[in-house]
NUVOSE-157323 format. One record per atom (N, C-alpha, C, CB): residue number from 1; atom name; x, y, z. Coordinates in Angstrom, 2 decimals. Glycine has a CB too. Example, Ala and Ser with C-alpha at 12.3 -4.5 7.8 and 13.67 -1.06 7.14 Angstrom:
BEGIN
+-----+-------+---------+---------+---------+
| num | atome |       x |       y |       z |
+-----+-------+---------+---------+---------+
|   1 |     N |   13.19 |   -5.69 |    7.80 |
|   1 |    CA |   12.30 |   -4.50 |    7.80 |
|   1 |     C |   13.20 |   -3.30 |    7.80 |
|   1 |    CB |   11.31 |   -4.47 |    9.05 |
|   2 |     N |   12.85 |   -2.25 |    7.08 |
|   2 |    CA |   13.67 |   -1.06 |    7.14 |
|   2 |     C |   12.90 |    0.03 |    7.87 |
|   2 |    CB |   14.08 |   -0.60 |    5.72 |
+-----+-------+---------+---------+---------+
***
This chain:
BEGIN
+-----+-------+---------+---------+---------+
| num | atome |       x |       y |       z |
+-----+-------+---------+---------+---------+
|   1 |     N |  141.76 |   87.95 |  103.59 |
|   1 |    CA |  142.58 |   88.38 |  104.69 |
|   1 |     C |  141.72 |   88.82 |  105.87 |
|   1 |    CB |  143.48 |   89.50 |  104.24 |
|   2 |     N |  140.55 |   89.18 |  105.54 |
|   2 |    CA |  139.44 |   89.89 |  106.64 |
|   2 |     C |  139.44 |   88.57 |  107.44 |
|   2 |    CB |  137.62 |   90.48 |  105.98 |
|   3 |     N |  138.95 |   87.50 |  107.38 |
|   3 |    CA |  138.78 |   85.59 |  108.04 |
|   3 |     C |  139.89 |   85.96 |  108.83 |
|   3 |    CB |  139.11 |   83.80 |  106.80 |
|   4 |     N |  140.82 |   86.15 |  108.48 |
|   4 |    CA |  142.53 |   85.60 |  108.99 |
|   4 |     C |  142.38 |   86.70 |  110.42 |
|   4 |    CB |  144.36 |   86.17 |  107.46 |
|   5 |     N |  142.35 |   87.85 |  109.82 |
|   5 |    CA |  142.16 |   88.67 |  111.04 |
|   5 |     C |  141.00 |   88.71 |  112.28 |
|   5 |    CB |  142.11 |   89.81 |  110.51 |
|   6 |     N |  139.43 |   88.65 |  111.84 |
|   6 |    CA |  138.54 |   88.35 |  112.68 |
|   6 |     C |  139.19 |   86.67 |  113.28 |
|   6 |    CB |  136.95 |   88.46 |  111.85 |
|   7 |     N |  139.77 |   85.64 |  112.56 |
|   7 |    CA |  139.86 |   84.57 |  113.51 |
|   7 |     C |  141.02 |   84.93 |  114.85 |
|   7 |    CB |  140.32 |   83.20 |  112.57 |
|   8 |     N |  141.93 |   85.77 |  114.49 |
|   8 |    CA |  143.26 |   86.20 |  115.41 |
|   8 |     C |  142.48 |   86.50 |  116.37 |
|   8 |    CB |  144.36 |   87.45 |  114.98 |
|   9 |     N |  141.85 |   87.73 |  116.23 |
|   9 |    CA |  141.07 |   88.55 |  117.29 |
|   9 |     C |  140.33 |   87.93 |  117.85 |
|   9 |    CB |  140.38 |   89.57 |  116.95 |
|  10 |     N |  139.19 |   86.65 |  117.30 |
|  10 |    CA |  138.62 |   85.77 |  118.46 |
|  10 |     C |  139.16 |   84.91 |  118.99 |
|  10 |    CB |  137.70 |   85.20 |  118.28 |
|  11 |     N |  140.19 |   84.53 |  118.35 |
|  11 |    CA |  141.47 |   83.83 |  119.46 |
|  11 |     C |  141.98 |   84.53 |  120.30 |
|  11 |    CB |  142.71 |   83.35 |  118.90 |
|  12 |     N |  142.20 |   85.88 |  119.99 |
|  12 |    CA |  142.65 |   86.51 |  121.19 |
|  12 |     C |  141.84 |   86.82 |  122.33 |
|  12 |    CB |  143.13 |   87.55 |  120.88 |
|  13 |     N |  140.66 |   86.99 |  121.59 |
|  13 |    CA |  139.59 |   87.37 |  122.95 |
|  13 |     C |  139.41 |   85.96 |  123.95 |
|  13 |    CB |  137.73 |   87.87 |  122.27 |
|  14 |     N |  139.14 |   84.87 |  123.38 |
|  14 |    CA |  139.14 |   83.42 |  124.03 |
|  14 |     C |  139.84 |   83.42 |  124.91 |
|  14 |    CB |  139.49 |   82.34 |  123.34 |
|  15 |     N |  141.44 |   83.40 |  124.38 |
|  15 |    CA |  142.27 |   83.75 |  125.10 |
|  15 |     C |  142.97 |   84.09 |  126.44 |
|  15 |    CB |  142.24 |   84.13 |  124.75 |
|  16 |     N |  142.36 |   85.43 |  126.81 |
|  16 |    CA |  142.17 |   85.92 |  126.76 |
|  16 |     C |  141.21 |   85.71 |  128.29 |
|  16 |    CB |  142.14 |   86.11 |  125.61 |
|  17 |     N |  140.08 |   85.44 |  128.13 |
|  17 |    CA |  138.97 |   85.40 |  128.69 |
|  17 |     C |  139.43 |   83.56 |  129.39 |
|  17 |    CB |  137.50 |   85.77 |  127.41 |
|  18 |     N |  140.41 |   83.04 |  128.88 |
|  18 |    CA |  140.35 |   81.95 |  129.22 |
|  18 |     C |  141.71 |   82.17 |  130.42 |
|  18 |    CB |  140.38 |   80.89 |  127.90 |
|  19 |     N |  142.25 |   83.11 |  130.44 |
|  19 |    CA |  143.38 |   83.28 |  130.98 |
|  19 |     C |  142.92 |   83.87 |  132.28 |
|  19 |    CB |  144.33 |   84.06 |  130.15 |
|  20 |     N |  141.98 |   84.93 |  132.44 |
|  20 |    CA |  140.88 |   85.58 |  133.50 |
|  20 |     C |  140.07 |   84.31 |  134.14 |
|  20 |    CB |  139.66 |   86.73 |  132.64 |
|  21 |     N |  139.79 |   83.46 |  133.98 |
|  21 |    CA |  139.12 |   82.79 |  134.23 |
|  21 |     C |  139.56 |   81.67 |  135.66 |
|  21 |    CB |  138.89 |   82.39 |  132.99 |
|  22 |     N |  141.50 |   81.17 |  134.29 |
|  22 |    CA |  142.02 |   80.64 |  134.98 |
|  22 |     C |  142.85 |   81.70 |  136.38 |
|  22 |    CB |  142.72 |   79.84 |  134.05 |
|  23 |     N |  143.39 |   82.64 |  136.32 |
|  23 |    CA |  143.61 |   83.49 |  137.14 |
|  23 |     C |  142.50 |   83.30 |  138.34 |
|  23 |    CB |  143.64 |   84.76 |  136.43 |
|  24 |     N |  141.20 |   83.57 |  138.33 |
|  24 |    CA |  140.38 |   83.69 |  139.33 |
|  24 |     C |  140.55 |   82.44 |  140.52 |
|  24 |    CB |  139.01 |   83.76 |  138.66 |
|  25 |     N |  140.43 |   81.61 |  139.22 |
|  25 |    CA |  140.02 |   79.79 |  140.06 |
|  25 |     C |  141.94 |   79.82 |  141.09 |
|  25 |    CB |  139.86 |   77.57 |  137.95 |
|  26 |     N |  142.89 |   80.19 |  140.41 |
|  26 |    CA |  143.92 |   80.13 |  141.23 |
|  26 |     C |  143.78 |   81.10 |  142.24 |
|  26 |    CB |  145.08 |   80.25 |  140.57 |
|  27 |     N |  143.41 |   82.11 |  142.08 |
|  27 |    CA |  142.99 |   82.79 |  143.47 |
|  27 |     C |  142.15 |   82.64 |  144.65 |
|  27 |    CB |  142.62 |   83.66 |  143.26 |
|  28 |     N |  141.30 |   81.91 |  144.25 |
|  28 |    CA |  140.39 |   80.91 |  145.12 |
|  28 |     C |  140.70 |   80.84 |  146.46 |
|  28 |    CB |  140.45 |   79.50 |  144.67 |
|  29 |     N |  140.81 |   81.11 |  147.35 |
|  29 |    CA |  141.18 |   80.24 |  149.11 |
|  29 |     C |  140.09 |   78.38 |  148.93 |
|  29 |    CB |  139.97 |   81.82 |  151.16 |
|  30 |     N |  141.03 |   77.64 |  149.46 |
|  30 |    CA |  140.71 |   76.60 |  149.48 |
|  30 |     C |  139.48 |   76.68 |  150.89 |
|  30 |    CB |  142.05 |   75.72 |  149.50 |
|  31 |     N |  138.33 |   76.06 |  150.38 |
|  31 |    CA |  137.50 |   75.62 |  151.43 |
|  31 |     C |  137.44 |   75.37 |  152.76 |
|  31 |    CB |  137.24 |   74.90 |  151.20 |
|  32 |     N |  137.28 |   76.21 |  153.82 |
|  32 |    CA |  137.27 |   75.42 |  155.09 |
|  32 |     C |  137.31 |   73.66 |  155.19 |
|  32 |    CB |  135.98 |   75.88 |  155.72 |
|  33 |     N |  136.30 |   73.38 |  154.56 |
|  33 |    CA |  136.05 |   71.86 |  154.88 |
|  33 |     C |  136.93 |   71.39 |  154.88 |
|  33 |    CB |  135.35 |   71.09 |  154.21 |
|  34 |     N |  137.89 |   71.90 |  153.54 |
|  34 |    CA |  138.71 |   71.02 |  152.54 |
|  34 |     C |  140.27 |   71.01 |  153.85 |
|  34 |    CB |  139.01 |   72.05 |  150.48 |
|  35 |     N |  139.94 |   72.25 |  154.27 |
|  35 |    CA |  141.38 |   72.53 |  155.24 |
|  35 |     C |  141.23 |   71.51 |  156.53 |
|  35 |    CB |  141.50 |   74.39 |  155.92 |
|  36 |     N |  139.92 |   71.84 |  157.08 |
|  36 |    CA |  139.52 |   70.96 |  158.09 |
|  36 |     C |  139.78 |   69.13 |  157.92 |
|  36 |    CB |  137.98 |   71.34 |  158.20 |
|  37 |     N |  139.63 |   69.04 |  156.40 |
|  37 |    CA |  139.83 |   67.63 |  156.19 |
|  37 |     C |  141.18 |   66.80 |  156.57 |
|  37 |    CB |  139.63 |   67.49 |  154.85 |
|  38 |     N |  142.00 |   67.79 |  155.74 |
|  38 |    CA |  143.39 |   67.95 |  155.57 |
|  38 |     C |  144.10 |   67.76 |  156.96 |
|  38 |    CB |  143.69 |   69.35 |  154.95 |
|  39 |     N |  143.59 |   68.82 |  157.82 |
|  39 |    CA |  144.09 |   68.78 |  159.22 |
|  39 |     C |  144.07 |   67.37 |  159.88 |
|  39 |    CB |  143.26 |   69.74 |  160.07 |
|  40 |     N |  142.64 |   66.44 |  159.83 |
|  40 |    CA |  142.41 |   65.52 |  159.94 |
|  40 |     C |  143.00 |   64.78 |  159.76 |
|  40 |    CB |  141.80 |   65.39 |  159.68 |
|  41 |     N |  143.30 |   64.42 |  158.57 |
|  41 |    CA |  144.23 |   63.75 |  157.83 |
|  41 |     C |  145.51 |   63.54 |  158.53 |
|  41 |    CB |  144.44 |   64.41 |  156.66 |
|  42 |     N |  145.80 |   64.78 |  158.70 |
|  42 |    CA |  147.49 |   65.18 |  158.78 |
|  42 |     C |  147.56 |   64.36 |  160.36 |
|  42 |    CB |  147.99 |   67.40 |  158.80 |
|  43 |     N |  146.61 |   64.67 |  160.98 |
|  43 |    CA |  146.60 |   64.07 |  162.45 |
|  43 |     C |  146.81 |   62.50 |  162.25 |
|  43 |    CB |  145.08 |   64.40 |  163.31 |
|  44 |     N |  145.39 |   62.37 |  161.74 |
|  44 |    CA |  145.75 |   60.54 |  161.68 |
|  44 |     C |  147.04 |   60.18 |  161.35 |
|  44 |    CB |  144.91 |   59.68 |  160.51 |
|  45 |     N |  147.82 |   60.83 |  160.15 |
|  45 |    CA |  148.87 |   60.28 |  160.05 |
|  45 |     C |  150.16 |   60.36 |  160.95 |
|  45 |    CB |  149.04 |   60.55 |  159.06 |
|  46 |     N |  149.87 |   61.45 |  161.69 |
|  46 |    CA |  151.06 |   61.33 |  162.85 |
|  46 |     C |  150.73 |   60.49 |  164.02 |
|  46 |    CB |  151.44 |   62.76 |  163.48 |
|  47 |     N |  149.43 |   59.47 |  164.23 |
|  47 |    CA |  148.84 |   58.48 |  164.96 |
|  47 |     C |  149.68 |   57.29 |  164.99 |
|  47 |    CB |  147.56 |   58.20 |  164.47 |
|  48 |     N |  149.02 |   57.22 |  163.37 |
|  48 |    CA |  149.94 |   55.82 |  162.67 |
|  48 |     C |  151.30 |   55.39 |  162.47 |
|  48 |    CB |  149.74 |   55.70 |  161.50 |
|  49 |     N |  151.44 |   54.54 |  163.39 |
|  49 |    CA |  153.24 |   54.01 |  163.35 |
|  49 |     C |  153.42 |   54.07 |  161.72 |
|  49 |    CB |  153.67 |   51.97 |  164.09 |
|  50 |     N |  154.63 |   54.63 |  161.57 |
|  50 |    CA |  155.14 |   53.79 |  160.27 |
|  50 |     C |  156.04 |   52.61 |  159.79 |
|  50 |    CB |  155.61 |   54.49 |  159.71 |
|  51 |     N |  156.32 |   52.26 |  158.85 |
|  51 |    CA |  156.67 |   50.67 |  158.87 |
|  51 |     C |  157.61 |   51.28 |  157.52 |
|  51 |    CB |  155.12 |   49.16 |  158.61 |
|  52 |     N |  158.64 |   50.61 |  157.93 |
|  52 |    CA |  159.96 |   50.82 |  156.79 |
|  52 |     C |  160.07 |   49.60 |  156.70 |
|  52 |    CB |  161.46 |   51.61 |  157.13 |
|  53 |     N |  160.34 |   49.63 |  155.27 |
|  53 |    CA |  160.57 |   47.67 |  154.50 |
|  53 |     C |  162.29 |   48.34 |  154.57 |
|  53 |    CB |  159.54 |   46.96 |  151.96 |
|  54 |     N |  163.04 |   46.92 |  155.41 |
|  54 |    CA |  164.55 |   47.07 |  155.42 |
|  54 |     C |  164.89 |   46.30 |  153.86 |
|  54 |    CB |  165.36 |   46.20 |  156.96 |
|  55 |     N |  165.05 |   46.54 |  152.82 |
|  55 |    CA |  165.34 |   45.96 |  151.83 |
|  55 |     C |  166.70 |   45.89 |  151.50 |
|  55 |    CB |  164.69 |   46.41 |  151.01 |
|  56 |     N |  167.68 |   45.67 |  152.48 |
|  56 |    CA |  169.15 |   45.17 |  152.23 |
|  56 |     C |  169.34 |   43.95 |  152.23 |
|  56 |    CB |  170.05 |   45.56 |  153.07 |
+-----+-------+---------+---------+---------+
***
């Protein structure tokens, strides 16, 4: 029964530690660059005509 319990508890600590981890990375602010890219992006696409296929 001692196994059963030390394995709970290092599952819980993993856990645990894996849950802190993921928490951080979601707290993150996304990169300047990454925003700067984006912006870019977003521009070109309001440049570009768009094209609708009439499929009736």
């Amino acid at each position: 029964m001692g196994k059963t319990n030390a394995k709970t508890n290092l599952e819980s600590q993993i856990e645990e530690n894996l849950r802190k981890v993921y928490q951080r990375t979601v707290e993150e602010d996304v990169p300047d660059r990454f925003k700067d890219l984006l912006s870019r992006l977003k521009a070109m696409d309001g440049e570009q005509p768009r094209h609708q296929e009439d499929n009736s």
